[in-house]
N, C-alpha and C positions, 0 to 999 in steps of 0.2 A: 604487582598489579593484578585486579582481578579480572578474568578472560572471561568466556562467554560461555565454557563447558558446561552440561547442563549439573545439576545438583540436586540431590535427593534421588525422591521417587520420582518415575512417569519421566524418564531422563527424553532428551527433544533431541533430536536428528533433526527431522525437516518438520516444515511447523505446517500449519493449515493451507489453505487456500485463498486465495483473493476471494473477496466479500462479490457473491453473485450481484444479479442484479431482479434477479426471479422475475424476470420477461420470456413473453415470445420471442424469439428469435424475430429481426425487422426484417418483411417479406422482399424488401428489396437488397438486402444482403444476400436473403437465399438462394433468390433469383442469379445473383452473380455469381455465386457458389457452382451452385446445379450447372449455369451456363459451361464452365469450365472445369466440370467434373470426368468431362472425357480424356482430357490432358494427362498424359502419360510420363510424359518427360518431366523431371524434376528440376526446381527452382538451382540455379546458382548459389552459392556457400554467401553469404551476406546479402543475398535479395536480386532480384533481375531489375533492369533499367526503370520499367516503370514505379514497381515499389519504392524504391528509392527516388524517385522524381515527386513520387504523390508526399511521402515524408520530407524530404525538403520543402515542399509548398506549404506542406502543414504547420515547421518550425517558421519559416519565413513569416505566416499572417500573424503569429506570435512573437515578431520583432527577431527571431533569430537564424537567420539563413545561413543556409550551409553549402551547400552545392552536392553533388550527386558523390564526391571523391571524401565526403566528410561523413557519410554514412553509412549505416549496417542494419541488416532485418537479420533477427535469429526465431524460434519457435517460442518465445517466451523470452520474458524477462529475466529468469533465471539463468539461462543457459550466456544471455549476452554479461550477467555478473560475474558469471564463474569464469568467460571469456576474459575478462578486464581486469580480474582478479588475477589469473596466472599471467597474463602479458604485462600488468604495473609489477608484481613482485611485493616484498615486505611484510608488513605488520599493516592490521585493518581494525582502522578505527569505526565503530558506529553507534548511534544515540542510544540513552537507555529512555523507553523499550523504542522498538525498531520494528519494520515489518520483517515477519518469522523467516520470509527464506533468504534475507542479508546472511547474514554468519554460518549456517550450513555449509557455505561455499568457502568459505575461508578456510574455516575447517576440513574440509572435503582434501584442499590443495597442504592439507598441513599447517595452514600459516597460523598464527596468532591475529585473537579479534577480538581489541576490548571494547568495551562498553562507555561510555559518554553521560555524564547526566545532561538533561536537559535544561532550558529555565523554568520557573513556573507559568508563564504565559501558555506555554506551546508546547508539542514534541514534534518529534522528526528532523530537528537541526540541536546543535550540542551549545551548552554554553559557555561563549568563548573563554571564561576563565579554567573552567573545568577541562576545555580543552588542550590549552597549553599546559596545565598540571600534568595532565594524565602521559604527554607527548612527554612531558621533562621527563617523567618517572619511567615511563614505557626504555627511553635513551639510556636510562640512569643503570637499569637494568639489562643495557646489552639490546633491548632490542632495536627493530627499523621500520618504523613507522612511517606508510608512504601514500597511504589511503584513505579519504574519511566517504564512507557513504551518508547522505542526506536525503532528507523528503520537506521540502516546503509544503507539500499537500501529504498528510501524514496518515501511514495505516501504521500504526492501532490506532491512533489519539483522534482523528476525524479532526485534526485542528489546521490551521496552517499560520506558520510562523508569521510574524508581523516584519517586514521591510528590515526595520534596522538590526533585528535579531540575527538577518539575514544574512547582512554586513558584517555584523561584528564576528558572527563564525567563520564568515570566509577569510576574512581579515585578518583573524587570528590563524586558518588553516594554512591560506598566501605565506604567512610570516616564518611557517615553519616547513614549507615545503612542500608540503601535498597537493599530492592528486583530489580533485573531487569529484564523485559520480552523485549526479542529482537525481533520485527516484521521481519522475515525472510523472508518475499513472495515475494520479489524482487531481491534475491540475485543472482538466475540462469539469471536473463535478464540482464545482462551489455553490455551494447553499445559496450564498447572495450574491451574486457577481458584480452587483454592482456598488454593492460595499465593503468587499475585502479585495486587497491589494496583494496579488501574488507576485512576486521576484524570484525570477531565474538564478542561481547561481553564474550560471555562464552569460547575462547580462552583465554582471560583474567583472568574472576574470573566464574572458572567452575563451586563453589558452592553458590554462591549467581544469577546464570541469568536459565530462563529457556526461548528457544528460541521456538517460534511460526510460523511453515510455513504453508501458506494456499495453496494449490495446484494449485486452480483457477490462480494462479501466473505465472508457465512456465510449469503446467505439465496436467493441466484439463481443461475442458471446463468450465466454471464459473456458466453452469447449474447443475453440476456433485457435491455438497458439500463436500468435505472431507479438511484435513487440521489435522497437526500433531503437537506435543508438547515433547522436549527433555527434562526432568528435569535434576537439579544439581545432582552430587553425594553425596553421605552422608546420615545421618540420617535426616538431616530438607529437602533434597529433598526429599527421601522415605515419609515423613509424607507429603508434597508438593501433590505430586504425589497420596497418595491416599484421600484428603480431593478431591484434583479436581478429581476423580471419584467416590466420593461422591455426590457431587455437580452434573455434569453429568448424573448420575444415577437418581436424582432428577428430574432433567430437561428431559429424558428421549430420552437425548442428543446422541444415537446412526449413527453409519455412514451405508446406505443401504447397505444390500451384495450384488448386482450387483458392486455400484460403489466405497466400499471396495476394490472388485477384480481389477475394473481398475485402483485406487491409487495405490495397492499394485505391480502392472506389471509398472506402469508409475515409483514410487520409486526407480524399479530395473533398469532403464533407459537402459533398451535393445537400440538397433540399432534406430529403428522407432521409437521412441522417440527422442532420441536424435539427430536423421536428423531433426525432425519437429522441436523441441525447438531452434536447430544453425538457421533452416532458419529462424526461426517466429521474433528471435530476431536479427537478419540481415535485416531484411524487415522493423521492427518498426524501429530500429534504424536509418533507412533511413526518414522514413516518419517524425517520430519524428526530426531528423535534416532539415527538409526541411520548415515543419511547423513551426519550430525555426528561421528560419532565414524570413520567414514571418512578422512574430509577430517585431522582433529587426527591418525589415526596414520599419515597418509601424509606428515606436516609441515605441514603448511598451517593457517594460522590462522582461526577463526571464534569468535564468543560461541554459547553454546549458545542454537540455536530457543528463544524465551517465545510466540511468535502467529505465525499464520498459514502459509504451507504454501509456506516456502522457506528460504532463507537464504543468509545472506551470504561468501561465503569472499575472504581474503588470502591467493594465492601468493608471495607474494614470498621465502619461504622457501626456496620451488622455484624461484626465477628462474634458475638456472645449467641448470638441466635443463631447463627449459622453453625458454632460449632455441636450445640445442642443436634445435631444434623450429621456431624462426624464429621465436618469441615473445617479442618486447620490451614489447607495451605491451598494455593491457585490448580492444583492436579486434582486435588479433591471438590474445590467448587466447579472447576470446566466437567469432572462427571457429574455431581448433583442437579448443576443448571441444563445441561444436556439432556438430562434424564426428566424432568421437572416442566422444561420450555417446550421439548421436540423439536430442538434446534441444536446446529454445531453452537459451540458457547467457551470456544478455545479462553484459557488460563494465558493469563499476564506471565508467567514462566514460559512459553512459547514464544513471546517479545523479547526476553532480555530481560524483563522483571525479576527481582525475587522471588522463589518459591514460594516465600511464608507470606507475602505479600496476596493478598484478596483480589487480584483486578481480573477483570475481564474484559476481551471483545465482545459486542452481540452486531449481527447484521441485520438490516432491514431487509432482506430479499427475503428469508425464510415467511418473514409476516405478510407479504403479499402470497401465500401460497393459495391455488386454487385451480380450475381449472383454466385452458388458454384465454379460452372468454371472458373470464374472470379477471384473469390479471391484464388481459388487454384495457379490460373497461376501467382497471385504474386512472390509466394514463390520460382516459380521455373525459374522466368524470371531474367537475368542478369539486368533488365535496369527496377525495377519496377515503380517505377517514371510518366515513359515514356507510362503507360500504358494507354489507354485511358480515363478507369472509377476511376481510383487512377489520373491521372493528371485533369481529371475538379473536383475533389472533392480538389485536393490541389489549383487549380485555383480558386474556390468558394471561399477556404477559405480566399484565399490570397485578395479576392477586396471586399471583410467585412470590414478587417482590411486597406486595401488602404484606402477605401472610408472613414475612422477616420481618416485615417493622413491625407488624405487632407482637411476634414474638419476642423482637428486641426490647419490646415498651414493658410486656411484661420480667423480664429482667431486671429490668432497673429498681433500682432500691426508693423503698417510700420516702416523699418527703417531710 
């Protein structure tokens, strides 16, 4: 079976960052911040009473309660993976491509972590038939397969899986044993929310998934770490639950109390929260559509943005133009488009993709760059677009990608 080691050049360790959100910081966060910046004494190893109270209320208005003994805060998302990682144990399954810093941690602990096709719909969930292949062959081979990570709200792909897609992977993961951790940190940004249908995994099978939200997602600045964990009910989640603050405690994996206090008020989605989250994800979802419709008439292929504040594009459409350029593989277009945009512009080999393979992430935060004034007045402008330092950064981006198609158009042989 093939693992997740990187290949070629420009080999991946730890991959990018979660896709900013290029705002001010919301003044009533900072407020809560500053408030408890004098706090000297450090949070508890999985979060103090009230964090954990604010996160339970959070999954609870989202149909899934938990209670205060079925939860965990760690400083990031990453740090509660690599937690749940050494406390399940095994072989680690995840979607191809996946967000960058899944497999690092597998890695990190030694384990084996392969890779998943997805369907053509969607990414971030595997498809069920590919999953039980890889699971027979992964066995066939000696190994122990005990983990699948997923993202129904999907970083790289900006997609999210549809309902039954949902089903059938869990379905199929139920049949064979696993554990599931659901990547949640994209599930408050949907593009339409009132026409796409998100499902929980742990709707499904509440005692085998524990779900994973990083905050940096719709409710933090991505320089603030926190991020929360729901375990299963039962006694194997209660045991779940305290190996990973074990684990934790080792790592010495605590979330600061200043920005303790400002997860725990952002959890409780007061007012000011929740104006900035509808606008922030009204705004990307614009930018994010407009930069989509770029990328498709310059050739290039993407699914249209469903969540969060980026998305995924295949050149390979453009590959004859782009190699004119010295670009044969994803390490070679993440420096070209990087250098070309003024933007991070991370390679599809960072997800799990093939090296030879053309794709890339692009983010909408970078395109809002300007000053605080600036990007404030996005949010609150009916026509953001039309703004001047968001329209030449969408103009920039747009005659990168022209300047490929027409070099690709001239390639083409006469008819």
């Amino acid at each position: 079976m093939r693992r997740t080691d990187p290949e070629g050049h420009g080999p991946v360790r730890y991959g990018p960052a979660l896709p900013g959100d290029g705002l001010p910081v919301l003044p009533a966060l900072a407020d809560v911040l500053a408030a408890h910046a004098h706090h000297a004494g450090g949070e508890p190893v999985g979060g103090a009473p009230a964090l954990l109270d604010a996160a339970d209320g959070y999954w609870a208005r989202r149909g899934l309660p938990a209670g205060r003994d079925r939860v965990a805060a760690a400083p990031g998302a990453p740090s509660l993976l690599l937690a749940l990682t050494a406390a399940l144990g095994g072989d680690v399954l995840v979607p191809r491509p996946c967000a960058a810093w899944w497999a690092p941690y597998a890695r990190l602990l030694g384990r084996p972590a392969f890779h998943v096709a997805t369907p053509a719909e969607c990414g971030g969930v595997p498809d069920s038939a590919a999953l039980l292949e890889t699971v027979r062959r992964v066995r066939a081979e000696g190994g122990d397969p005990r983990l699948l990570v997923l993202s129904v709200a999907d970083d790289p792909t900006a997609t999210v899986a549809p309902p039954e897609l949902v089903h059938e992977a869990v379905e199929a993961a139920q049949g064979e044993g696993l554990h599931l951790i659901s990547d949640e940190t994209w599930r408050d940004t949907l593009h339409g929310p009132h026409e796409t249908v998100l499902l929980s995994p742990a709707e499904m099978l509440p005692d085998r998934v524990t779900v994973v939200t990083d905050l940096a997602g719709a409710l933090l600045p991505p320089g603030w770490p926190a991020a929360v964990a729901r375990f299963p009910d039962g006694p194997a989640g209660q045991a779940l639950h305290a190996r990973v603050l074990d684990v934790l405690t080792a790592l010495g994996a605590t979330v600061a109390g200043p920005v303790a206090a400002a997860a725990a008020y952002a959890l409780d989605e007061p007012e000011p929260v929740a104006v900035r989250r509808a606008a922030a994800v009204r705004l990307h979802a614009r930018v994010a559509a407009a930069a989509h419709a770029a990328m498709v008439a310059a050739g290039a292929v993407a699914r249209p943005p469903q969540a969060g504040r980026h998305l995924y594009v295949d050149l390979d459409p453009l590959r004859r133009a782009l190699g004119a350029h010295g670009v044969g593989d994803a390490q070679e277009l993440e420096d070209f488009l990087t250098a070309r945009l003024g933007m991070p512009a991370p390679g599809g080999h960072r997800f799990g993709d093939d090296l030879g393979a053309l794709r890339v992430r692009l983010s909408t935060g970078p395109l809002l760059a300007g000053t605080d004034g600036e990007r404030t007045e996005c949010l609150t402008s009916p026509t953001p677009l039309e703004l001047p330092h968001v329209q030449r950064a969408l103009i920039s981006l747009k005659s990168v990608f022209d300047d490929l198609r027409d070099d690709a158009q001239r390639w083409e042989p006469p008819r």
